[in-house]
C-alpha positions, 0 to 999 in steps of 0.5 A: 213563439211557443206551440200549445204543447209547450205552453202547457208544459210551462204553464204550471212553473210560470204560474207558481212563479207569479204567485209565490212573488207576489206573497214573498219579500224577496221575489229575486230569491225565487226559484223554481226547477222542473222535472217531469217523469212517469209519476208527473210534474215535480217542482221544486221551489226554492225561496229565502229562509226569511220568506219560508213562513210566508210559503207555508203559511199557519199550519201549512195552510198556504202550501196546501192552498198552493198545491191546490191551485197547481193541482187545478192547473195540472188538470186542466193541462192534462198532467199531474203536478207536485210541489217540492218546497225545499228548505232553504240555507240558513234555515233554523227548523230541523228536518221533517221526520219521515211519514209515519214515524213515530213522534218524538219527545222530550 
């Protein structure tokens, strides 16, 4: 049985954990890791390359939705919480440039 502090401190990757499930096609592929230090909570979600379009949505209009509701889930249990969506093996997009710089053409 777990005490209420330990509830709020799991509430935030279970929940992220049942939503992200529910809208992939691979919910076995699912992970997510949890670390927390002076800036807040930081989850790092891990899901199969084929179901990246899936968490990020158009535009990243669904990651957006996501680190909304966690967000909300972080305020209500008294802590600052950031997803990291990390990008899986296999994937065929090249990395995001860095805040700030500038974009490249071609």
């Amino acid at each position: 049985m777990h005490d209420e502090r330990t509830m709020n401190k799991i509430a935030d990757q279970e929940f992220l954990e049942f939503l992200v499930k529910a809208i992939v096609d691979h919910p076995d592929d699912v992970k997510i890791e949890r670390k927390v230090d002076e800036m807040g909570v930081l989850l790092s979600l891990h899901v199969h390359a084929e179901d990246m379009g899936q968490v990020v949505g158009r535009q990243g209009a669904t990651a957006k939705s996501i680190r909304s509701l966690l967000r909300i889930v972080g305020i209500k249990n008294d802590a600052r919480v950031n997803l990291k969506i990390e990008e899986p093996e296999g994937s065929t997009r090249g990395p995001r440039p860095p805040m700030g710089a500038p974009e490249q053409s071609m």
